[in-house]
Short mmCIF file of the C-alpha atoms (twelve columns), coordinates in Angstrom:
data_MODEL
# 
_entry.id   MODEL 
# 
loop_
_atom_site.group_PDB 
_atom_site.id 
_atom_site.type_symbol 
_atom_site.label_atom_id 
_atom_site.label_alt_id 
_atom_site.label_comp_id 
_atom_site.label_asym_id 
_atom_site.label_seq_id 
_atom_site.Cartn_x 
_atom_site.Cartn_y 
_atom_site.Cartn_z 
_atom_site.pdbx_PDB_model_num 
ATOM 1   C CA . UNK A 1   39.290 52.807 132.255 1 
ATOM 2   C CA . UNK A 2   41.090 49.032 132.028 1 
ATOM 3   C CA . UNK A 3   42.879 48.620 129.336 1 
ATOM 4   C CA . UNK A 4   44.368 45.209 127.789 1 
ATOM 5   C CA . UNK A 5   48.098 44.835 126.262 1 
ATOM 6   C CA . UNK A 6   49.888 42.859 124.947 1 
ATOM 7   C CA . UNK A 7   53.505 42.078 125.193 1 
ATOM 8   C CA . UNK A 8   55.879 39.852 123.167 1 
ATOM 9   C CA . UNK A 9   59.029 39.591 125.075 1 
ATOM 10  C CA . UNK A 10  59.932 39.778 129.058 1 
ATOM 11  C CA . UNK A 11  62.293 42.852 127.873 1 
ATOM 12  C CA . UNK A 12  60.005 45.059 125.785 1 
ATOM 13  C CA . UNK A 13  57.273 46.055 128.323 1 
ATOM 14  C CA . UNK A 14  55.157 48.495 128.616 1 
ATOM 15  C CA . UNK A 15  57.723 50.126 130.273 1 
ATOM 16  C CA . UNK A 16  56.160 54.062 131.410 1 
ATOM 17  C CA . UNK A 17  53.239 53.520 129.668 1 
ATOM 18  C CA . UNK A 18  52.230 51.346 133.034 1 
ATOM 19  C CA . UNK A 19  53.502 54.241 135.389 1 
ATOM 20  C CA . UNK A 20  51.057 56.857 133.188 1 
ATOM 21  C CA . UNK A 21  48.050 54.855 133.115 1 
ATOM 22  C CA . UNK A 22  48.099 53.928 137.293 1 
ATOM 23  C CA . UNK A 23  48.950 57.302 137.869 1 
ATOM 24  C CA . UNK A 24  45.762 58.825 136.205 1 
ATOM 25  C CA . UNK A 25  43.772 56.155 137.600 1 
ATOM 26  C CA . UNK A 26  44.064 53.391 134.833 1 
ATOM 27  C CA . UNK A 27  43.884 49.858 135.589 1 
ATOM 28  C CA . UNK A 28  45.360 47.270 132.923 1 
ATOM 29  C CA . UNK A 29  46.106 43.564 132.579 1 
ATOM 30  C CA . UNK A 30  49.088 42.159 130.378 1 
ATOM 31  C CA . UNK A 31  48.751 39.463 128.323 1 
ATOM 32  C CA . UNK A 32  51.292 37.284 126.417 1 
ATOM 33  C CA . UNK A 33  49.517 35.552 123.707 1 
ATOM 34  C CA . UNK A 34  53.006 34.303 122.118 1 
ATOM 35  C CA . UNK A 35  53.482 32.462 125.452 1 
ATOM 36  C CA . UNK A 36  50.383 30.252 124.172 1 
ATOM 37  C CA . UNK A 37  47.661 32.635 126.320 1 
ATOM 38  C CA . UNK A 38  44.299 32.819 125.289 1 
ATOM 39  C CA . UNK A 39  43.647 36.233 123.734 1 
ATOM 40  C CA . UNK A 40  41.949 38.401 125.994 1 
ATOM 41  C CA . UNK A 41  38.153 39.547 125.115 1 
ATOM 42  C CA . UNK A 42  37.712 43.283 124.031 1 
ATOM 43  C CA . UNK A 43  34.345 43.355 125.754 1 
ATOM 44  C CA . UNK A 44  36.206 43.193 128.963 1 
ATOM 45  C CA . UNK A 45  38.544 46.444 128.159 1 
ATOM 46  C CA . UNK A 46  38.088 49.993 127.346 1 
ATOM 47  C CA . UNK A 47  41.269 49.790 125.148 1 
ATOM 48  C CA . UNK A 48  44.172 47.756 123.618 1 
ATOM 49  C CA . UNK A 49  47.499 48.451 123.303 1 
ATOM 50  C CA . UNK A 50  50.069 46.178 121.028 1 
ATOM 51  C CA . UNK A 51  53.554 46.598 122.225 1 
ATOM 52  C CA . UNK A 52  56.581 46.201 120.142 1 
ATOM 53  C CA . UNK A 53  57.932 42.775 120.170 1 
ATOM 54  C CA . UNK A 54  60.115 40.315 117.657 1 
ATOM 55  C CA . UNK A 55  61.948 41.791 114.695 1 
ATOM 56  C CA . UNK A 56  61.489 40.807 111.083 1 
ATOM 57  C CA . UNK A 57  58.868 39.763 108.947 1 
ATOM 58  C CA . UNK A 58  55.488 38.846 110.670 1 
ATOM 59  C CA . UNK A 59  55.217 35.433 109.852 1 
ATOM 60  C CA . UNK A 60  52.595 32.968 111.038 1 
ATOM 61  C CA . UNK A 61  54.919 29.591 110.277 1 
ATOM 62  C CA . UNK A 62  57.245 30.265 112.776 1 
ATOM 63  C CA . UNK A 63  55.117 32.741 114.889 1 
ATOM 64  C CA . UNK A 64  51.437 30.948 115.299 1 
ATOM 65  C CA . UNK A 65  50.131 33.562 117.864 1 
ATOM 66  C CA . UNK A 66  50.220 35.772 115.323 1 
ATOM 67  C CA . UNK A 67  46.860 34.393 113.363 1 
ATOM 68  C CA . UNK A 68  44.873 35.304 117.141 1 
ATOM 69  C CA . UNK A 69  46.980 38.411 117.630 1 
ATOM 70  C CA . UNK A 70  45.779 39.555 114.559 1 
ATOM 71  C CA . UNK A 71  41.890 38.496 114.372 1 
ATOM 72  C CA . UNK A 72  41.772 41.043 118.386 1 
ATOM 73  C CA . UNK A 73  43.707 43.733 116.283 1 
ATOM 74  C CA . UNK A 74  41.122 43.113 113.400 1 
ATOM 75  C CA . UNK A 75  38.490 42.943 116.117 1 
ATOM 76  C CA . UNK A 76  39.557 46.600 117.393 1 
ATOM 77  C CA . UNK A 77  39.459 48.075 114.603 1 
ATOM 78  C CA . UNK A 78  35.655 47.458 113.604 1 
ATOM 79  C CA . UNK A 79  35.131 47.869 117.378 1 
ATOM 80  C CA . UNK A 80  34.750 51.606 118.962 1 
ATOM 81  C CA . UNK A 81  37.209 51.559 121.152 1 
ATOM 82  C CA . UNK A 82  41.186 53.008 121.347 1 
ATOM 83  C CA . UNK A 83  43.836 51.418 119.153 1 
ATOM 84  C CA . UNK A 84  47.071 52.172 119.978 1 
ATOM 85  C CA . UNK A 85  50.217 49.986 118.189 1 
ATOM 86  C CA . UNK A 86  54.197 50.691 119.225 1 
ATOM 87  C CA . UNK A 87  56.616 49.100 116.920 1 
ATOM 88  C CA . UNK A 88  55.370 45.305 115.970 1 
ATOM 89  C CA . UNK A 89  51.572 46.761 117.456 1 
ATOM 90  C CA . UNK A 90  51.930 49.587 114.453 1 
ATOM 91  C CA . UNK A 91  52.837 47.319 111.902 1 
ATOM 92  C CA . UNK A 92  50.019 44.983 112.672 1 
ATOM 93  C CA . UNK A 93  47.587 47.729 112.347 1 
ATOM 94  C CA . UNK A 94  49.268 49.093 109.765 1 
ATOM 95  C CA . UNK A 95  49.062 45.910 107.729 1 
ATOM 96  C CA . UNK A 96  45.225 45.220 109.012 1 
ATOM 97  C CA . UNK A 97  44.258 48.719 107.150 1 
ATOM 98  C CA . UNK A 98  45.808 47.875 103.981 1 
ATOM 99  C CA . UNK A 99  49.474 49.713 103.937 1 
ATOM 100 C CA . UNK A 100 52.564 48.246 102.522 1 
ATOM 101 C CA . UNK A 101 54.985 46.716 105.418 1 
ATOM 102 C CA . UNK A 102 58.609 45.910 104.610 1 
ATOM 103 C CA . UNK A 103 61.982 46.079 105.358 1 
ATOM 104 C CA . UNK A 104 63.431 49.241 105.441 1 
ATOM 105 C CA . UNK A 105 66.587 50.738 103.351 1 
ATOM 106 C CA . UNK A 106 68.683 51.225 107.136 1 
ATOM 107 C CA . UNK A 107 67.638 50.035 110.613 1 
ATOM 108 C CA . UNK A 108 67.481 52.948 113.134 1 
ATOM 109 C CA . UNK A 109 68.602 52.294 116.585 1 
ATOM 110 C CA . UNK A 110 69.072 55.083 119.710 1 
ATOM 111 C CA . UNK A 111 67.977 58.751 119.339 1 
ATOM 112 C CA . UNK A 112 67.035 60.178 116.341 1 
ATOM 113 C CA . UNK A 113 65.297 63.651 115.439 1 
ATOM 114 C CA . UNK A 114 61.064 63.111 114.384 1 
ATOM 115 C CA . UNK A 115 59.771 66.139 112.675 1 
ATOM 116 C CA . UNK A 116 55.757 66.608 112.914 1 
ATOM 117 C CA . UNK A 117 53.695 66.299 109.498 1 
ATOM 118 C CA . UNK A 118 51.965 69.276 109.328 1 
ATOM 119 C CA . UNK A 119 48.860 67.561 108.793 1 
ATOM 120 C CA . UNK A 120 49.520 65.619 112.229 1 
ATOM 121 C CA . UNK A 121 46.476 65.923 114.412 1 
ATOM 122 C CA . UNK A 122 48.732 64.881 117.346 1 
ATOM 123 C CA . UNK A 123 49.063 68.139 119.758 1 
ATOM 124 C CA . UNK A 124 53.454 67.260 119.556 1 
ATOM 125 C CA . UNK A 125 56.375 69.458 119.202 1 
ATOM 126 C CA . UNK A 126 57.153 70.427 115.677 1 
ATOM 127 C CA . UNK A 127 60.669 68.411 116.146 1 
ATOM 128 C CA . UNK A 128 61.321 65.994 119.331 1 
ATOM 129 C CA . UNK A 129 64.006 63.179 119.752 1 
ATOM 130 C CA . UNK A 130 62.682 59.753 120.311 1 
ATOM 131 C CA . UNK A 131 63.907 56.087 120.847 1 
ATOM 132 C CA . UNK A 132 64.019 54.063 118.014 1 
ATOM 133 C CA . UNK A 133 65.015 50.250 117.441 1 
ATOM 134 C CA . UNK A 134 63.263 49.339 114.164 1 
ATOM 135 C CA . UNK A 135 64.120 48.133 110.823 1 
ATOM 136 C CA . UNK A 136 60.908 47.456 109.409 1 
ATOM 137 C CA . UNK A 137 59.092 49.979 108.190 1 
ATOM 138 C CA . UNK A 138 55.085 50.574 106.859 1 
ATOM 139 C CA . UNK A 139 53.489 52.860 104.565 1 
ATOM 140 C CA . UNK A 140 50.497 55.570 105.313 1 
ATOM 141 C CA . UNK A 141 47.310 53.565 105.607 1 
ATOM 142 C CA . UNK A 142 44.208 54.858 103.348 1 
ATOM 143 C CA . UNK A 143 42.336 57.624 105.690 1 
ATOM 144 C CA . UNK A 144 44.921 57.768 107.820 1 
ATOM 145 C CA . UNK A 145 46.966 60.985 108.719 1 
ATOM 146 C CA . UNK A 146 51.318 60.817 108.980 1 
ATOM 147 C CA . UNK A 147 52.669 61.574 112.919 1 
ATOM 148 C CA . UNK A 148 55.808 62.227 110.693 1 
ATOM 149 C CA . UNK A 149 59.585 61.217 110.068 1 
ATOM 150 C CA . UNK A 150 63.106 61.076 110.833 1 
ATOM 151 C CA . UNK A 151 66.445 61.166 108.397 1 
ATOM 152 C CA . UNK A 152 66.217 57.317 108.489 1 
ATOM 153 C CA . UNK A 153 62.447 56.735 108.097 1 
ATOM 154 C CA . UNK A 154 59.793 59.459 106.755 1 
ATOM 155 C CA . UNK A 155 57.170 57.549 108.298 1 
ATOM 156 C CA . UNK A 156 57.170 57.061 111.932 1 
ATOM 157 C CA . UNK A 157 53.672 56.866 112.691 1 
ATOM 158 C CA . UNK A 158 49.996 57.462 111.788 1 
ATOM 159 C CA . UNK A 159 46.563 57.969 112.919 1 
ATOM 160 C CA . UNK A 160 43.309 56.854 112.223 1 
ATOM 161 C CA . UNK A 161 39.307 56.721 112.393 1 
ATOM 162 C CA . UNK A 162 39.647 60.801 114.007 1 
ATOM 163 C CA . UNK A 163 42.973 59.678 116.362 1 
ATOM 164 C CA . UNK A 164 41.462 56.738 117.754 1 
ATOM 165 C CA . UNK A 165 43.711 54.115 116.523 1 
ATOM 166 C CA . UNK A 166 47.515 55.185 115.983 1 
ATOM 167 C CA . UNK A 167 50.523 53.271 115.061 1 
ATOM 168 C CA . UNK A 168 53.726 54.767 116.254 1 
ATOM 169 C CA . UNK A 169 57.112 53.345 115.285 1 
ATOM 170 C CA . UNK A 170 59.353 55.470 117.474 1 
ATOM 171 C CA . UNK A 171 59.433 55.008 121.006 1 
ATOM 172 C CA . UNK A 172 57.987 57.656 123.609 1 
ATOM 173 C CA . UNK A 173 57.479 55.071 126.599 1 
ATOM 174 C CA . UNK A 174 60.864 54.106 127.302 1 
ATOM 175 C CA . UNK A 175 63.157 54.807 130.358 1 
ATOM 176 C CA . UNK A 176 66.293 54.491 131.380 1 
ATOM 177 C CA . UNK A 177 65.654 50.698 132.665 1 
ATOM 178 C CA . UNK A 178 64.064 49.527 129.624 1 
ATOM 179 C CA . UNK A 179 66.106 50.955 126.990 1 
ATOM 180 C CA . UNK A 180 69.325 48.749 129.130 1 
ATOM 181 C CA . UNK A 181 66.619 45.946 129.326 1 
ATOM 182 C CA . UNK A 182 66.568 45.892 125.686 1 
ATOM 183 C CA . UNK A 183 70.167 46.060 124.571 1 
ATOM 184 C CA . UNK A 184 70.763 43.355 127.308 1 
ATOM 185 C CA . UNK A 185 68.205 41.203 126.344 1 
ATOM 186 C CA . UNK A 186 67.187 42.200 122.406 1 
ATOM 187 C CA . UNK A 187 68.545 41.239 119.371 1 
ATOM 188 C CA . UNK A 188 69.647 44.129 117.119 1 
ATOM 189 C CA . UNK A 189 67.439 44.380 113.763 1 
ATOM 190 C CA . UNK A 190 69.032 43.091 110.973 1 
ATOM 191 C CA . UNK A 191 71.405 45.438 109.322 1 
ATOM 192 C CA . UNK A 192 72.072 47.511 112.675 1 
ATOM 193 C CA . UNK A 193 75.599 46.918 112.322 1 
ATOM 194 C CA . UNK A 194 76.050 48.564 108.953 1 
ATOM 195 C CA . UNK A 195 73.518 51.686 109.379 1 
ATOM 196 C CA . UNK A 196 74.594 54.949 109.176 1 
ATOM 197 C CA . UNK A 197 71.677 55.543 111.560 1 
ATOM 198 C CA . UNK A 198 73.316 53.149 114.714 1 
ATOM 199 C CA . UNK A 199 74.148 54.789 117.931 1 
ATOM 200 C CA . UNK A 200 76.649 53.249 120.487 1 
ATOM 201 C CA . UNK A 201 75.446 51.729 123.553 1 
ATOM 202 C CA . UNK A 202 77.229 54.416 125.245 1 
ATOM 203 C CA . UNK A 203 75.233 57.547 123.555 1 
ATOM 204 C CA . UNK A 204 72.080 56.039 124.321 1 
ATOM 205 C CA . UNK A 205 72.377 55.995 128.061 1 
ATOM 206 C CA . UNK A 206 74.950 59.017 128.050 1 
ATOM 207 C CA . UNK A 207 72.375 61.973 128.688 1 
ATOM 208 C CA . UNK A 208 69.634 60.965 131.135 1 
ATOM 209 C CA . UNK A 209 67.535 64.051 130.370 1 
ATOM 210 C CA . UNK A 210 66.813 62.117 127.448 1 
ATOM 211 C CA . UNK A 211 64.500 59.848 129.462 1 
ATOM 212 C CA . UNK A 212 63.007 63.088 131.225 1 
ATOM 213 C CA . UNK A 213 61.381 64.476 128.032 1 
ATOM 214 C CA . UNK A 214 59.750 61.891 127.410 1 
ATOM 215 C CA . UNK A 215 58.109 61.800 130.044 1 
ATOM 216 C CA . UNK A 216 55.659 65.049 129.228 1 
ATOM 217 C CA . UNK A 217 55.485 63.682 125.266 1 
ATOM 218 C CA . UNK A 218 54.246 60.542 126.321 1 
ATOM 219 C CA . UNK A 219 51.585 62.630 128.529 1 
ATOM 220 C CA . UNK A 220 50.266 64.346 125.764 1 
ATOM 221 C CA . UNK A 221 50.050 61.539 123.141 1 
ATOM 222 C CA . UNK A 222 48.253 59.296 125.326 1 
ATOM 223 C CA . UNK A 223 45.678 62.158 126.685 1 
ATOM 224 C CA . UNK A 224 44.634 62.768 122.942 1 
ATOM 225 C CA . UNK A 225 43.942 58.734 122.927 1 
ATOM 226 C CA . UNK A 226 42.456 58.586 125.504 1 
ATOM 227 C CA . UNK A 227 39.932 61.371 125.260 1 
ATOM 228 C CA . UNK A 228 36.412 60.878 125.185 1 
ATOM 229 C CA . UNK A 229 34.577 60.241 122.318 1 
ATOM 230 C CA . UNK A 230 31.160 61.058 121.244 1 
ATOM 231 C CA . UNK A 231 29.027 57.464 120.303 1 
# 
């Protein structure tokens, strides 16, 4: 399969997310359509991916690759193919099918606890730590099933259209390298300094184990995504 993504900032790539698709024999092309590139054609992919990217309100004044961002997310959707949004990619989609995006009551930065929705379809552990950096926040699009929640943020994720298109606000792709990329690089969401839900620079990188789980989470996600489809 080739797949297309697209990435809004040198620091928030696609991070492991590359590593898994070359190593099960994936090919992909980046794009960066906030750089001023011309969005990619979907005819010329087996699936898109929307990577995280600026924080705050999506707003096509002061961000005009939005308006062509969002006519290829629009374009996915009514297509057949895989959907799959992290961060700023989720609340596209989200917004595209209808759901409620705002700002949420705390921004939630570092580790944090996700327990499963029972009515998940995603094949994940019942309770898993992920990577968050997120303030913003969406609500369960019509016909589309919760991943589930943390303390800070009941909704972390969703899928849709039978687990072909899903929206994830935590973070399963990230490693070691990109998680220091980020808090070199990035800009903390608004509010990070006063939420109760704010790790330290230190406890993020402190236990690398963190990173290795991950690692089989991301696996299994991505499989389900991926899998074939009858037409």
């Amino acid at each position: 399969m080739h797949l297309h993504l697209l990435q809004h900032s040198h620091h928030q790539g696609p991070a492991r997310l590359a590593d898994w698709l070359s190593s099960m024999g994936h090919s992909h092309t980046v794009f960066h359509l906030d750089a001023g590139e011309t969005p990619p054609r979907l005819a010329d992919c087996d699936a898109l991916v929307v990577l995280d990217g600026p924080l705050g309100p999506l707003d096509e004044a002061s961000q005009p690759w939005l308006k062509r961002e969002r006519k290829l997310v629009e374009r996915a959707l009514d297509s057949r193919k895989p959907l799959l949004g992290i961060g700023l990619g989720a609340r596209l989609i989200a917004e595209h099918l209808g759901a409620v995006t705002a700002r949420g009551t705390h921004a939630e930065i570092g580790w944090h606890r996700v327990t499963l929705a029972p009515e998940s379809p995603l094949d994940l552990p019942e309770r898993f730590d992920a990577f968050m950096w997120h303030r913003e926040v969406f609500a369960l699009p019509e016909d589309a099933l919760p991943l589930g929640g943390s303390e800070a943020s009941p909704l972390l994720g969703f899928s849709w259209d039978a687990g072909r298109v899903v929206g994830l606000l935590c973070h399963l792709e990230v490693t070691r390298e990109s998680v220091e990329a980020l808090l070199a690089n990035g800009t903390l969401p608004d509010g990070s300094e006063r939420s109760p839900h704010t790790q330290s620079r230190e406890t993020m990188l402190a236990d690398p184990q963190r990173f290795v789980r991950l690692a089989p989470l991301l696996d299994r996600l991505l499989s389900q995504w991926l899998r074939p489809r009858a037409a």
